[in-house]
N, C-alpha and C positions, 0 to 999 in steps of 0.2 A: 504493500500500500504506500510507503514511503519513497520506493523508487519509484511508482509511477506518478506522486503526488511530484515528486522532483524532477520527468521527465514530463509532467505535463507545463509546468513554473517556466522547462527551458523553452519549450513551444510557445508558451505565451510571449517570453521574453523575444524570443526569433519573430514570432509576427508584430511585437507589437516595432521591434526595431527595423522591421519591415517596410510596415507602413508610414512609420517617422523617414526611412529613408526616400522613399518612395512620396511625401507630402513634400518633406523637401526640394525635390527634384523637381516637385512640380512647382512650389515658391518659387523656388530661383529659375525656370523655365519661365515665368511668366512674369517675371521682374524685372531680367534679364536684359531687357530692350530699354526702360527707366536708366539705363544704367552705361546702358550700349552707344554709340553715336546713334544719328539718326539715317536710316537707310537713304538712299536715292527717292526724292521726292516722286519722280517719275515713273519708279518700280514699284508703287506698291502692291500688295498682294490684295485678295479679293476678299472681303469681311465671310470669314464663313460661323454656322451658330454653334461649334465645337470650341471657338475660341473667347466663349463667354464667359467661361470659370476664368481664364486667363486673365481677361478685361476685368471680373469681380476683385480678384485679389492684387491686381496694381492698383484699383481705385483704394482698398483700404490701405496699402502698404503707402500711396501715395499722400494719405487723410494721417494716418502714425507719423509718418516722417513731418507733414506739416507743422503738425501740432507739436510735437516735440523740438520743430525749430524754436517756437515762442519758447519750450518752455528751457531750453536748454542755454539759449540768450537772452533770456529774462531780461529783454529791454525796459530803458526807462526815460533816455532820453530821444528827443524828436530823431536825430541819426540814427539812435539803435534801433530803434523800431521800424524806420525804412527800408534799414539792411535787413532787418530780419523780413519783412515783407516781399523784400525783394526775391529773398531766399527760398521763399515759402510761395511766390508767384513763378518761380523760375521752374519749380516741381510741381504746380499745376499743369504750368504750360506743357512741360514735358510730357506729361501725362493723357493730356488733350492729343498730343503731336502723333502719340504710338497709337492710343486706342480710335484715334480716327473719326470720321460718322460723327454720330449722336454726340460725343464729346467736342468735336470741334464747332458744332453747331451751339453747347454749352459754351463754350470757352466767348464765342462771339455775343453769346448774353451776358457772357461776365463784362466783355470790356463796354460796354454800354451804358452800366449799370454805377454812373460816374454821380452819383447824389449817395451814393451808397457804401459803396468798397474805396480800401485807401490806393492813393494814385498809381503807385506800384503793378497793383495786380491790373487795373485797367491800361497800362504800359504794355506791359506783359502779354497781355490777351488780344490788344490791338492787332497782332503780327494774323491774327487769328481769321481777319478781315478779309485780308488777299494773299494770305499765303497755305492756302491750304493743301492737304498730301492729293497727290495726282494718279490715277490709275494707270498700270503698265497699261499699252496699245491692246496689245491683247485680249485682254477683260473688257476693254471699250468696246473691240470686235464684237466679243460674244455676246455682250448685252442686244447692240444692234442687231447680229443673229436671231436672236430668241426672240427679239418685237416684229423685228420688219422681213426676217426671214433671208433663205442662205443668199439671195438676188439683192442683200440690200446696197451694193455698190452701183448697182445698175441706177436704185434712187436717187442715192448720195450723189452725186459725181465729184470729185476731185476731193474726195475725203481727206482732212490732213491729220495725218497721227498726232500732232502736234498741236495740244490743247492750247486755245487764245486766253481760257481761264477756267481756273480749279476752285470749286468752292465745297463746302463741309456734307452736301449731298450728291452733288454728280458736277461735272464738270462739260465746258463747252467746246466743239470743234466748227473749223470751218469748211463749207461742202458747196458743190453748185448743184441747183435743181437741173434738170432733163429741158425746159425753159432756157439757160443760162444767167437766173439769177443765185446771187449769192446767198447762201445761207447757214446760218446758228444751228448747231445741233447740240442739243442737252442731254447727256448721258448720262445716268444714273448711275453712281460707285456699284460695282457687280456685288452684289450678299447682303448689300445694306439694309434694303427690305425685309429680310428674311430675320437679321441679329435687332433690327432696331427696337424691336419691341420686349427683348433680353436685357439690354442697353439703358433704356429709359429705366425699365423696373430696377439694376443694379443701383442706377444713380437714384432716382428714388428713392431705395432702402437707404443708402450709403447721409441722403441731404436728411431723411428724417429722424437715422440714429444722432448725425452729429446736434438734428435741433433738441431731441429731448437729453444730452447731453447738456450742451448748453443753447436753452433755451433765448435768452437775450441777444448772446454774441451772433447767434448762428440760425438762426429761425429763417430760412430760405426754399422751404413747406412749398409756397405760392411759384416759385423758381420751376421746381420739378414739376407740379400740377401743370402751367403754363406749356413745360415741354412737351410732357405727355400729350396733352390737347391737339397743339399745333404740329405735330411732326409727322403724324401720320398723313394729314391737307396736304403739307409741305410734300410728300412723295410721290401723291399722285399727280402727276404731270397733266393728266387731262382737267385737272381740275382747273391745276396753275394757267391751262389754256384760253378757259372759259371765266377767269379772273382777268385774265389780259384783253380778252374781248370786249367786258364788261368794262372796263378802264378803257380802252379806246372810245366806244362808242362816246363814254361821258365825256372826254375832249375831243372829241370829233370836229367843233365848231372853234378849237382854239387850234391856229397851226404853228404854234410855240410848242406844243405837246407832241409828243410820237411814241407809239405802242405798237414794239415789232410785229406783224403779220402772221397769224399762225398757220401753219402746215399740215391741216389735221389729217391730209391722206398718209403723209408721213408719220405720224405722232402716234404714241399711246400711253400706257401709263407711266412706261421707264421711257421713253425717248421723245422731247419736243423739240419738235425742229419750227424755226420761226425766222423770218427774214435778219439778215445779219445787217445791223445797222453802224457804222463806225462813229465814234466823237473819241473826248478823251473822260476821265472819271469827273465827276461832280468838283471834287475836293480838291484836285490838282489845280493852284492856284496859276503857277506860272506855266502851263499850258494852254492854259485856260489866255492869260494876257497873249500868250504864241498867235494866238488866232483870232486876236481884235478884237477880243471878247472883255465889258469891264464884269469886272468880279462882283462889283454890286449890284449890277441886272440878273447876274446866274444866282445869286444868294436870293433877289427880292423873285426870280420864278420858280425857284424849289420851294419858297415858303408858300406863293400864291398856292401853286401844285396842290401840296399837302392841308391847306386850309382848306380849299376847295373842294376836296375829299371828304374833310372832316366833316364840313358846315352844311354842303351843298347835296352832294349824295349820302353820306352815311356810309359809305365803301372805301374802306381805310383800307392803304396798302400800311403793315407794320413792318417792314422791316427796311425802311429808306435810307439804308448808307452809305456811303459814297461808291463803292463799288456795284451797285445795281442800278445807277445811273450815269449817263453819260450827256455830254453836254457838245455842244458843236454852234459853227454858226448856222444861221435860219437860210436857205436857199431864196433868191427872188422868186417870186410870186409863188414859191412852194407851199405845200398845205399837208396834212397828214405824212406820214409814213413815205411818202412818194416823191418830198422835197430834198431830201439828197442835202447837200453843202454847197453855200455858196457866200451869200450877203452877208459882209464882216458886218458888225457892232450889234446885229438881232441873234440874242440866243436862242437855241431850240432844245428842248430836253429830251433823253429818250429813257424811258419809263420801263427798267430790266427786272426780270425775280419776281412773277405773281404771285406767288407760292402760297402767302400768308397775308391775306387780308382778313378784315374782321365788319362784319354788318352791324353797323350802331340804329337799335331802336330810334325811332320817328321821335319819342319824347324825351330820351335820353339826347340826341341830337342836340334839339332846342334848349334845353337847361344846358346842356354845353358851350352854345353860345352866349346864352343869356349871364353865364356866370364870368365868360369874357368880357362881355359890355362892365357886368357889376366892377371886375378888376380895372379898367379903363379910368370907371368914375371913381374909383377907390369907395365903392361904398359895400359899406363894410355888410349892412342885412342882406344887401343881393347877395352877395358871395355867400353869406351861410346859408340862406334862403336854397338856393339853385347847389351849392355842395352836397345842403343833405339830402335833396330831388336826385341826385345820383349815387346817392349811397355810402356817402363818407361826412359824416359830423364835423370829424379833423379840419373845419374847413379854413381855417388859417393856414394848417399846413398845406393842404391839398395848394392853394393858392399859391403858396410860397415855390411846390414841387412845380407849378406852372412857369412860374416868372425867376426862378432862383433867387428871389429878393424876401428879405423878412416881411414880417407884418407891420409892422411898421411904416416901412417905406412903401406897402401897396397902399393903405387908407389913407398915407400922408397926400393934401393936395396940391406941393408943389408940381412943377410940370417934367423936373427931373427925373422923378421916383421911377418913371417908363423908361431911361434910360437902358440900353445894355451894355455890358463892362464889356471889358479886354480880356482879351483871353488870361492874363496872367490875374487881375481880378476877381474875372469872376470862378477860378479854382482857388483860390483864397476863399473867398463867399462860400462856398461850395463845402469844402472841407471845414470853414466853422459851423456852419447849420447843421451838418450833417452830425459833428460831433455833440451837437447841443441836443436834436433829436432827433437820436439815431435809433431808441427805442419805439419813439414814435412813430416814425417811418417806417417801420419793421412792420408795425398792428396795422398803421393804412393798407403796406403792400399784400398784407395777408388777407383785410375782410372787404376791401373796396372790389368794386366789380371788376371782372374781367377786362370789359372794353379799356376800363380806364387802366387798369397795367399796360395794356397794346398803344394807350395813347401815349401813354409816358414814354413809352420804348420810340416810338415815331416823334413825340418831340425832342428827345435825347438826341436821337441820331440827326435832326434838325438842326438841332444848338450844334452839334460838333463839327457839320459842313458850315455852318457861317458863321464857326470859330477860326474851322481850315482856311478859308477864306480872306480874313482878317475883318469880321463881325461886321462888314461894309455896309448891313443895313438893319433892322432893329423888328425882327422877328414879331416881337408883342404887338407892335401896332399892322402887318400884313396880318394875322391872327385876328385881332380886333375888327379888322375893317373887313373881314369877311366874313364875321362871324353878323356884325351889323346887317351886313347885305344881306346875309340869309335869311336871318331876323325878317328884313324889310320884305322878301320875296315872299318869306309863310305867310304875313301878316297879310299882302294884297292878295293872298290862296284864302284867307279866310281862315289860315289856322294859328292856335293859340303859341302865340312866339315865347313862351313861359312854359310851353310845354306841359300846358293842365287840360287838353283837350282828352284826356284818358283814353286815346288812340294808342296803337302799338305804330302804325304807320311802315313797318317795316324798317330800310333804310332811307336817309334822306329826305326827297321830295315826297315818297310815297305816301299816302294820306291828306295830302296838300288840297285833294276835291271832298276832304267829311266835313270840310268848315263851310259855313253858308258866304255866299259873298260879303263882301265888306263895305259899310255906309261913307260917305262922307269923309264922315266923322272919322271913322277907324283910321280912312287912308292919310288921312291928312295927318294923326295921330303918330302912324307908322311914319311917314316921309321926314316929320321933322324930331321924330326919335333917328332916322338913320342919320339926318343931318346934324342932330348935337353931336353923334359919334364922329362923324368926318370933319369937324368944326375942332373939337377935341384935338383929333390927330392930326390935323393940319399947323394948331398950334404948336404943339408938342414937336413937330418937323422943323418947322420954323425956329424953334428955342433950340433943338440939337444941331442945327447947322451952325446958327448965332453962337453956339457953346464952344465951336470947335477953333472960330478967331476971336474972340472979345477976352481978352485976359481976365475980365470981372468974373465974367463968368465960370471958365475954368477955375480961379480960384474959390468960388462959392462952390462948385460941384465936388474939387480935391478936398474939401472942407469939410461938406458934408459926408463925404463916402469914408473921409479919416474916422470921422465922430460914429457913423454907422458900425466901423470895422473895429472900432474901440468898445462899443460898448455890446458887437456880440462875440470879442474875446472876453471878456468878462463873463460872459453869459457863458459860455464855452467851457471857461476857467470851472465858475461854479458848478456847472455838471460833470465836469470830470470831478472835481474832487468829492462831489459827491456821490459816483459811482463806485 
């Protein structure tokens, strides 16, 4: 009994060293690459769903190592806590870079997410934007095999291996149709389909252990839900087709706008092919002057763009960064998609990446402008009024997430307080708000509605092209003035511009025939509501141009923005030390 009691002890001790070697093997098989240089961007391999235990134990071994950066450099000063940031971003990024897909399409919402995380990690994650990993030629091949079938070169013609751009779900080639026109092909990373919904749930688990961990610091719940949601829309290509349709039509009637042509004999759900349109990115300042283009015409037409979206139809594109638009100059007498390049100083925008739009309710719309108007006039019950018609109380904050500016200076009525900083400003701005309430911002981002996380993401990405730029025009008031007009359009539709008509309306205009026509009274009501607002911003134009030569002036703005930036380091002060 005692030798078999001793010869079964060695068998346990054999298997159990067994499987430790063999757990091992597979830890450092799948760390391995965190560790490794990074392969040939051009060679990657095809995401297959065997490689998702792999992916699970780099996320946590990547989440260990983070956390033990902080805690191993127990920083305390502003420099240590950079470097350690830096440290701790550098092993995100990493990690983003190997596992590919889903993660790189995370990492592009981290660098976004600049009211939130410190400047480091948004550094870091930027590269995330336009440099993402590129599938070998081959994996391209077969994907186009298995949609368009073994003839599809016959489609293609002059297919180029050689992708024009690589982004976090599929990547684009250039091809000519049978026709001899030029054309976009969108191919979809080979396996990505198939792992992404492994991918999502790993990171999911991985965002909600580290929030009940620590609750305060790390609460990014709303983060993974948001993925989850979007990413699935985002893959199917025929959708993104019928989003780009939907967006052309709506500027159909402006030939400042262009929305490439889609290819549906070509297209399916992994492959859209759409007319290949050339400019250069939104954000490229000095290519942008290359072409006789001033910088503050392409900043005041991406903002018109995107208000116009917002106010007008209710069909928000989210995810507007500089790499999924392109800017060029406007063709003479050109008009849609078919004007080509030509007339230097008229820009013309072209409108890339359906993938992820969002339908904004009919009433929700309307409070969304109306709560623009309330910021204009600094008064302070519109804004709470029309915040909690959308679902956030926080409504000081919410306004503040709008405009980057404290509360303060929104209810203040000088004609400054509409100003927008310099890019070195307002990341100062940014970085003390955020420190003041940073808890606070946490609860908005988690109970406030969907739409409004998509819009924050589209004004984010908004601020950051006409920071790229060098902030040549003042954002809050193109915003204003469109949200006015739309105002002015429901109200002569006969619907309630307050948005208490207790319609759903759809998106946008829809709903605009349940209100009965409008008296008189109404219209003349509405005309000289639109005109206080244009009256408004016209002053407010006039004082920022005046601000930019009159020394008086400049000195009263440096004065007050001193006194602003003083008393929310104080403010700043006192929540940290009471943290």
């Amino acid at each position: 009994a005692a030798r078999g009691g001793r010869r079964w002890l060695r068998r346990a001790a054999l298997a159990t060293l067994g499987v430790g070697a063999l757990a091992g093997a597979k830890f450092a098989h799948a760390v391995y690459p965190l560790l490794a240089p990074l392969p040939d961007a051009k060679a990657s391999e095809a995401f297959r769903p065997t490689e998702g235990a792999d992916r699970l134990v780099r996320d946590v071994a990547t989440a260990a190592a983070m956390a033990m950066t902080y805690v191993w450099r127990a920083p305390e000063t502003d420099d240590e806590w950079r470097a350690a940031h830096e440290a701790a971003a550098a092993l995100l990024l990493k990690l983003c870079q190997v596992n590919r897909g889903v993660y790189v399409k995370l990492g592009q919402h981290v660098a976004q997410l600049q009211h939130l995380l410190p400047q480091p990690y948004i550094e870091a994650m930027s590269s995330m934007k336009s440099d993402a990993p590129r599938s070998a030629s081959e994996l391209v091949e077969g994907v186009l095999r298995e949609e368009l079938g073994d003839g599809w070169r016959e489609l293609l013609l002059d297919f180029e291996t050689e992708p024009v751009a690589s982004a976090s779900l599929a990547q684009v080639h250039r091809a000519r149709s049978r026709g001899g026109e030029p054309l976009a092909v969108k191919v979809q990373h080979a396996g990505l389909r198939e792992t992404s919904a492994a991918d999502i749930t790993a990171v999911s688990l991985l965002i909600a252990a580290a929030a009940r961990l620590f609750p305060r610091q790390f609460d990014y719940t709303w983060l993974a839900e948001e993925l989850a949601r979007n990413l699935p829309q985002e893959l199917d290509f025929c959708r993104e087709g019928r989003n780009a349709e939907r967006t052309a039509a709506l500027f159909a009637d402006d030939p400042r706008v262009v929305v490439p042509r889609v290819h549906w004999a070509l297209s399916t759900a992994r492959v859209l092919v759409m007319d290949y349109e050339e400019g250069c990115h939104v954000d490229d300042a000095a290519a942008i002057r290359r072409m006789g283009l001033r910088t503050g015409d392409v900043a005041r037409l991406v903002s018109e763009v995107f208000a116009r979206q917002a106010f007008d139809s209710g069909f928000v594109h989210c995810d507007p960064h500089g790499s999924n638009m392109l800017i060029r100059p406007r063709a003479t007498g050109g008009a849609g998609s078919g004007g080509g390049r030509g007339a230097a100083g008229t820009p013309q925008l072209v409108l890339l990446d359906h993938g992820l739009y969002r339908e904004l309710p009919g009433a929700f719309r309307r409070h969304y402008a109306a709560l623009w108007r309330a910021i204009i006039f600094g008064d302070a019950r519109g804004i709470e009024r029309h915040a909690r018609a959308l679902g956030v109380p926080q409504y000081h904050l919410l306004a503040g997430m709008l405009t980057t500016h404290s509360w303060d200076v929104i209810v203040d009525s000088s004609l400054d307080r509409l100003a927008v900083t310099t890019d070195t400003e307002a990341k100062a701005k940014l970085a003390t708000n955020v420190a003041a309430y940073a808890d606070s911002i946490m609860t908005l981002l988690r109970t406030c509605p969907r739409e409004l996380l998509l819009l924050f993401k589209a004004n984010d990405c908004l601020r950051t092209i006409d920071l790229a730029l060098g902030a040549p025009i003042n954002t809050h008031v193109v915003m204003a003035r469109q949200a006015a007009r739309s105002r002015y359009a429901d109200a002569m539709a006969g619907v309630s511009v307050d948005g208490d008509d207790g319609g759903d309306g759809g998106g946008g205009g829809d709903g605009s025939g349940d209100g009965a026509a409008p008296g008189v009274g109404a219209r003349l009501s509405a005309l000289g509501d639109l005109w206080a607002v244009e009256w408004r911003l016209m002053v407010f134009s006039l004082w920022a141009w005046a601000a930019r030569w009159w020394p008086w002036a400049l000195r009263r703005r440096r004065k007050a923005s001193a006194e602003e930036e003083a008393a929310q380091r104080r403010q700043r002060d006192a929540q940290l030390q009471h943290q």
